[in-house]
N, C-alpha and C positions, 0 to 999 in steps of 0.2 A: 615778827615782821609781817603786814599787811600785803598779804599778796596781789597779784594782778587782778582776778575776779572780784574781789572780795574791794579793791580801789573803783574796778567799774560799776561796782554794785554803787557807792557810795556817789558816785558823779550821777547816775542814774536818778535816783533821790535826789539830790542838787536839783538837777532839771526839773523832775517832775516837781517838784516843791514849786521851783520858779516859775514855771506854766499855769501851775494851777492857781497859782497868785493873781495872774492877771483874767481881766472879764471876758466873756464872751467876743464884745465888741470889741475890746484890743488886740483880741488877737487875730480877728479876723480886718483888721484894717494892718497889722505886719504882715499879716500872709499875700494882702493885695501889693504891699508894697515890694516883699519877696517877689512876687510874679513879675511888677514894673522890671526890677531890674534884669528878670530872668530874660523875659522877653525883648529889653533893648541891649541885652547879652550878646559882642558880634560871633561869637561860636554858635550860641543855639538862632541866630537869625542866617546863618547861612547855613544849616544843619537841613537836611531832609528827614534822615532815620531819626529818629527820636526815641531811645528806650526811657520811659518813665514806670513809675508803682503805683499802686491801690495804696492809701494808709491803712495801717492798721496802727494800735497804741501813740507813741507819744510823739510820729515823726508827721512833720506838716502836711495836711492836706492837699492834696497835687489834683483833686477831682477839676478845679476851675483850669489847669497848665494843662489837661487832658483836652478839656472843653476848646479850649484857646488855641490850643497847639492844633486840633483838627480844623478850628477856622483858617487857620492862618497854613494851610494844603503841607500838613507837615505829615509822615506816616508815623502813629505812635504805634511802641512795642511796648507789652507787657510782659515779662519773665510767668512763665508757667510752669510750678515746681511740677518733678514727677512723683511717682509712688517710689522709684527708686530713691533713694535719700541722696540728698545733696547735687539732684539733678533738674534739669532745666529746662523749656524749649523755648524762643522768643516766637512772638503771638502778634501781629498787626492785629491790632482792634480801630476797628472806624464807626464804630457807635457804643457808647458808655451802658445804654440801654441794653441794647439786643445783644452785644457779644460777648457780656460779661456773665458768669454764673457765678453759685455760691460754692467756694469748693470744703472739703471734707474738713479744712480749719475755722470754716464760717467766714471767710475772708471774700471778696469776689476775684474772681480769676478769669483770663479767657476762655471762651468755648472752646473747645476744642475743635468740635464738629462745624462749627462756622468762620474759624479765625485761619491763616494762613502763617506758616514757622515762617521764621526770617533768619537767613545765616547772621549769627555774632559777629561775622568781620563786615557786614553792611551797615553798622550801629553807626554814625554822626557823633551821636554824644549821648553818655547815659548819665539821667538822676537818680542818683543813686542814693537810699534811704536811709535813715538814720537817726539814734533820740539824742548824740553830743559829739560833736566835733572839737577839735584842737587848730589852732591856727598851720600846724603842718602837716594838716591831714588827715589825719587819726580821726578813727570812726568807731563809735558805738553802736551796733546794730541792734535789733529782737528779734534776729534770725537764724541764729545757730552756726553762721558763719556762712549762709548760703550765698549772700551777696559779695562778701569775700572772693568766694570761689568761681561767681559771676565775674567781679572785675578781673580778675586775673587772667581771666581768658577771651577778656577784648582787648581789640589790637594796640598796640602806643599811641597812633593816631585819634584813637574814638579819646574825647574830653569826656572825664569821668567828675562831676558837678555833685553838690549838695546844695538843697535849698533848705534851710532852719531859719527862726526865729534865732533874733539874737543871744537870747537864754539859754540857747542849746550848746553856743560854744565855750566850750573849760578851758582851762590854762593848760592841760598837757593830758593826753589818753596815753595810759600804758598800752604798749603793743606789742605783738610777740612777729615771728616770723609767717604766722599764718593771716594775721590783720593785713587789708590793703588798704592804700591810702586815697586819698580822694583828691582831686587837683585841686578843685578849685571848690570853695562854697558862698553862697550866695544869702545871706540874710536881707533880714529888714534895715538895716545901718548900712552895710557895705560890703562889699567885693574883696574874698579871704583870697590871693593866692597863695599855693602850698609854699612855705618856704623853703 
């Protein structure tokens, strides 16, 4: 019997096979499409706090929803791992340039020294990251379950959102009791609520 790892492994491949398929140019005309809808999203337009990610691997670029989301006077947060494992601090960042560093996973992160924490119960609504979702929420990470452990500890109120290309989502993600789930995801096609 195929286990749970060894199933996410295999949707993992699904995706990446399916991304890699398509060109450059396609995928960056669904990732703009993703944004349209994010953007005329009425959660994240009456939303102040805004926690979003850095990509890293195979979860949609969010650099332009960064970009966008600071025109549009919204305060974005980025999650700052610690050297502790499996800890956190949230990070107002208001310039992509100046307040981002490379941290010890090659990844960019906030500065420390220039970025200000933000309490987790001020969050609005978090984008929250991921390489396949399930139409009831189920999330594939490449975090070790760090984001997991991030939703869990924002309030009921804060809207927990995925933006993916439509490739990303599967017909079912195995989940245990430590997976959390995502409200709502946003592709290039359409508007997933969890069911």
């Amino acid at each position: 019997m195929e286990d749970v790892g060894d199933k996410k492994v295999g949707m993992v491949k699904l995706v990446r096979d399916a991304l890699e398929g398509l060109a450059t140019e396609e995928l960056d005309i669904k990732r703009s499409q993703v944004e349209e809808r994010l953007f005329e999203f009425a959660n994240y337009m009456e939303s102040k706090i805004v926690l979003l990610y850095m990509k890293k691997g195979m979860e949609l670029n969010t650099k332009h929803i960064i970009e966008r989301s600071f025109e549009k006077n919204k305060i974005v947060v980025l999650a700052l791992p610690s050297a502790e494992k499996h800890k956190f601090t949230l990070m107002k960042i208001s310039n992509l340039d100046e307040d981002l560093i490379e941290g010890p996973d090659g990844n960019m992160e906030p500065d420390s020294s220039r970025c200000k924490a933000v309490p987790i119960d001020r969050i609005d609504i978090a984008i929250i990251p991921g390489v396949a979702f399930d139409e009831k929420g189920g999330r594939i990470g490449t975090d070790d379950g760090y984001y997991d452990r991030l939703v869990s500890r924002l309030p009921i109120t804060t809207r927990k959102i995925a933006v993916a290309y439509e490739e990303q989502v599967v017909q079912q993600i195995p989940m245990d009791s430590r997976n959390k789930h995502v409200d709502i995801i946003i592709t290039d096609q359409r508007i997933i609520y969890k069911i």
